[in-house]
VODOVO-435573 format. One line per 3 residues: their letters; for each residue x, y, z of N, C-alpha, C. Coordinates in Angstrom, 2 decimals, padded with zeros to 5 digits. Example, Ala and Ser with C-alpha at 12.3 -4.5 7.8 and 13.67 -1.06 7.14 Angstrom:
<volos>
as> 013.19,-005.69,007.80,012.30,-004.50,007.80,013.20,-003.30,007.80 | 012.85,-002.25,007.08,013.67,-001.06,007.14,012.90,000.03,007.87
</volos>
This chain:
<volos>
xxx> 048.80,039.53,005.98,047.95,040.66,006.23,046.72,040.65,005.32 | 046.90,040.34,004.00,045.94,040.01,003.22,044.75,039.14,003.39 | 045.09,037.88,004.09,044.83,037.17,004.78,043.38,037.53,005.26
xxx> 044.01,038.62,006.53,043.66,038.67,007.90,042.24,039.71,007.14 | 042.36,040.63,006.14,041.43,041.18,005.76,040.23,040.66,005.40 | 040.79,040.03,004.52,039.74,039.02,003.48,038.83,038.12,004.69
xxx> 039.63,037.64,005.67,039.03,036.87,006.75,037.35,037.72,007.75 | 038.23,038.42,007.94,037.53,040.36,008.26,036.01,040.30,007.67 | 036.30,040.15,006.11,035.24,040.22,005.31,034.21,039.47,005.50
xxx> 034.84,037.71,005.42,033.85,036.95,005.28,033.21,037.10,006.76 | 034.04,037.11,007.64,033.23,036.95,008.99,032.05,037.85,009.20 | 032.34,039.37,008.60,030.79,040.37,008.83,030.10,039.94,007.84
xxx> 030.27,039.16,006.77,029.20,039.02,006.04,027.83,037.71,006.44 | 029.10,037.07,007.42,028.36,036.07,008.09,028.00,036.81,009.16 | 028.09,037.56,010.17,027.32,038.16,011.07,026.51,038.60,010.59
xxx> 026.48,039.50,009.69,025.27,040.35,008.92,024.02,039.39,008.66 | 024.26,037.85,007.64,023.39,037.40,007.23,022.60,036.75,008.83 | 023.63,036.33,009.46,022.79,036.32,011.12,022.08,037.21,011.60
xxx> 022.33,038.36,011.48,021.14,039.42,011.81,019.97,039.63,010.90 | 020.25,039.37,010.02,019.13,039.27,008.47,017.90,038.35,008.95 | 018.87,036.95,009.61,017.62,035.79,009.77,017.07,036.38,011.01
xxx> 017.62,037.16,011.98,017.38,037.21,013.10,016.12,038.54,013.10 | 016.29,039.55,012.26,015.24,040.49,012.19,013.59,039.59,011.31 | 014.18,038.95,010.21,013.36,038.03,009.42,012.68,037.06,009.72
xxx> 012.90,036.65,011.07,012.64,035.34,011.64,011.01,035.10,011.59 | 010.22,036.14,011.81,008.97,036.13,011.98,008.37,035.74,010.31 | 008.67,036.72,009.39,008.68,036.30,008.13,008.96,035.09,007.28
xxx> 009.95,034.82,007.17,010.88,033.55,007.37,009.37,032.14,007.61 | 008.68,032.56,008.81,008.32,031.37,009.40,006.65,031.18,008.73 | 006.45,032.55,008.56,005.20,032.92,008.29,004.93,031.95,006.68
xxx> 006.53,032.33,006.08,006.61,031.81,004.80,006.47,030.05,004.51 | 007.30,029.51,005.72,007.20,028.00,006.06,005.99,027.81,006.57 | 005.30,028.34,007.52,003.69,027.94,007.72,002.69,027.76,006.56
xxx> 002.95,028.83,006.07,002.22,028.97,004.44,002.35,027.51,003.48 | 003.67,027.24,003.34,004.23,026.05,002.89,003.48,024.66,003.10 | 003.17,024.57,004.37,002.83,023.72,005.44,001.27,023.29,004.96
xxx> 000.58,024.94,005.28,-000.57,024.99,005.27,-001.14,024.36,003.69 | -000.45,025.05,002.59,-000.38,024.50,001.26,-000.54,022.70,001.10 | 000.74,021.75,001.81,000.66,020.76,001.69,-000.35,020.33,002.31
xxx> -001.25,020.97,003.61,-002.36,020.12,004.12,-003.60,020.46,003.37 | -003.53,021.25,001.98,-005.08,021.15,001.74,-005.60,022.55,002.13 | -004.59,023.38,003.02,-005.22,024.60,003.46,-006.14,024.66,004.61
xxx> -006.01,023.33,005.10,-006.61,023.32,006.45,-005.92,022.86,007.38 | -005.77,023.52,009.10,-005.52,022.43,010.14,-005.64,022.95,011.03 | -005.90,022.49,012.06,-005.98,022.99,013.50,-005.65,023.74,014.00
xxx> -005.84,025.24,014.98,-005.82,026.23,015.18,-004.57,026.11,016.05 | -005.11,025.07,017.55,-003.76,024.98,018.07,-002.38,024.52,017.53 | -002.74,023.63,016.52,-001.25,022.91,015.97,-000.34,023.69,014.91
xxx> -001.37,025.37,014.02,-000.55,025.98,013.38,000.01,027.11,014.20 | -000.77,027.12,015.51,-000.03,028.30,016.41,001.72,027.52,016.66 | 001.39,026.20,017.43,002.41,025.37,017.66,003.22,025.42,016.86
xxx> 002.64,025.09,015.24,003.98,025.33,013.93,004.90,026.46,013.99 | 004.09,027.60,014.01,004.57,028.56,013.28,005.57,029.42,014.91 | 005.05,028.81,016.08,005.58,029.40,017.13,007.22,028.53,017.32
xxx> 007.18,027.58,017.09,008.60,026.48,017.06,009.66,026.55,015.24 | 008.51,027.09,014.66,009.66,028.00,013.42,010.41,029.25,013.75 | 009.20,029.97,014.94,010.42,031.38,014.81,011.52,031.12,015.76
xxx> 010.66,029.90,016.42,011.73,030.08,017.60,013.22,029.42,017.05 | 013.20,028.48,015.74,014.13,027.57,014.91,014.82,028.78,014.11 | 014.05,029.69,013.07,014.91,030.54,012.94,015.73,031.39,014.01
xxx> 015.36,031.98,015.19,015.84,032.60,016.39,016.85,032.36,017.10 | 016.81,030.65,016.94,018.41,030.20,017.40,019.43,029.88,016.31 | 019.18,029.88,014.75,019.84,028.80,013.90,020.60,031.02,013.70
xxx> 019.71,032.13,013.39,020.04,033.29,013.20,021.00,033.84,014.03 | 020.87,033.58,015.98,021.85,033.81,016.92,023.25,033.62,016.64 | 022.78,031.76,016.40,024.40,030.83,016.20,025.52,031.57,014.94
xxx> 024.94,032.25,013.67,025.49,032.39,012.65,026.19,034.01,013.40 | 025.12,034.85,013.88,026.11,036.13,014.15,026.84,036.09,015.06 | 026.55,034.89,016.28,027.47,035.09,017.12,028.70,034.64,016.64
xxx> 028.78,033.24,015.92,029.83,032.79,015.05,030.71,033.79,013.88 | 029.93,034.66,013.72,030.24,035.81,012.62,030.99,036.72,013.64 | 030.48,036.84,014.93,031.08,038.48,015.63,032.17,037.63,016.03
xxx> 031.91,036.30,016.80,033.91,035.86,017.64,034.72,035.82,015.99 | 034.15,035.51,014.82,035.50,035.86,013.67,035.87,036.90,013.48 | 034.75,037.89,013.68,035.32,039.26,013.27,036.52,039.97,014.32
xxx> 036.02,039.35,015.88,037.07,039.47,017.14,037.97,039.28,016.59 | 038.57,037.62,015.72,039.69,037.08,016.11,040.35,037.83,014.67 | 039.88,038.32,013.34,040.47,038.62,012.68,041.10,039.75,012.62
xxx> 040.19,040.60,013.58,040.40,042.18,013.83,041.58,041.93,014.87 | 042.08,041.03,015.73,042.93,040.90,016.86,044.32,040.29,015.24 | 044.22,039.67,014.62,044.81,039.02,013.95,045.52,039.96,012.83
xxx> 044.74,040.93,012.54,044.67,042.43,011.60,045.74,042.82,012.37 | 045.43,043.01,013.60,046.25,044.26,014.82,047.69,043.70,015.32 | 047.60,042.56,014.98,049.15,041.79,014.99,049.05,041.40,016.37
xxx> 048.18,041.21,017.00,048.25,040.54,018.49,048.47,039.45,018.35 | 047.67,038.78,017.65,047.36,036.85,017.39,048.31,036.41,016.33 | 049.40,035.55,016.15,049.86,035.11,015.18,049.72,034.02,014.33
</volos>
């Protein structure tokens, strides 16, 4: 039973940080463009930092999905596991 709590735990804390990247994502990317922009000198092409910074949010957007959805089926199976359904 102890177990099944502690399990409980880690899993919302991993959903949570999935929603974190997932509200942040825009930020997040803004911060890696910046990065980017830094290593080129502070210059580059209008279309190619739209391109950057549009294929970062979209990288945070799925890598943020994968972690809460992975976070909510643990929290399913621990909360089913809590309830003594699953053995």
């Amino acid at each position: 039973m102890q177990n099944s709590h502690l399990k409980l735990i880690i899993f919302g804390v991993i959903f949570v940080i999935g929603l974190i990247i997932l509200m942040n994502s825009i930020n997040l990317s803004n911060h890696e463009i910046s990065n980017i922009m830094k290593a080129n000198y502070g210059s580059m092409d209008t279309d190619k930092y739209l391109i950057y910074l549009e294929q970062s949010i979209m990288k945070h957007r799925v890598v943020g999905s994968i972690i809460a959805i992975m976070g909510g089926l643990g929290i399913l199976a621990a909360a089913y596991q809590c309830a003594g359904k699953i053995k």
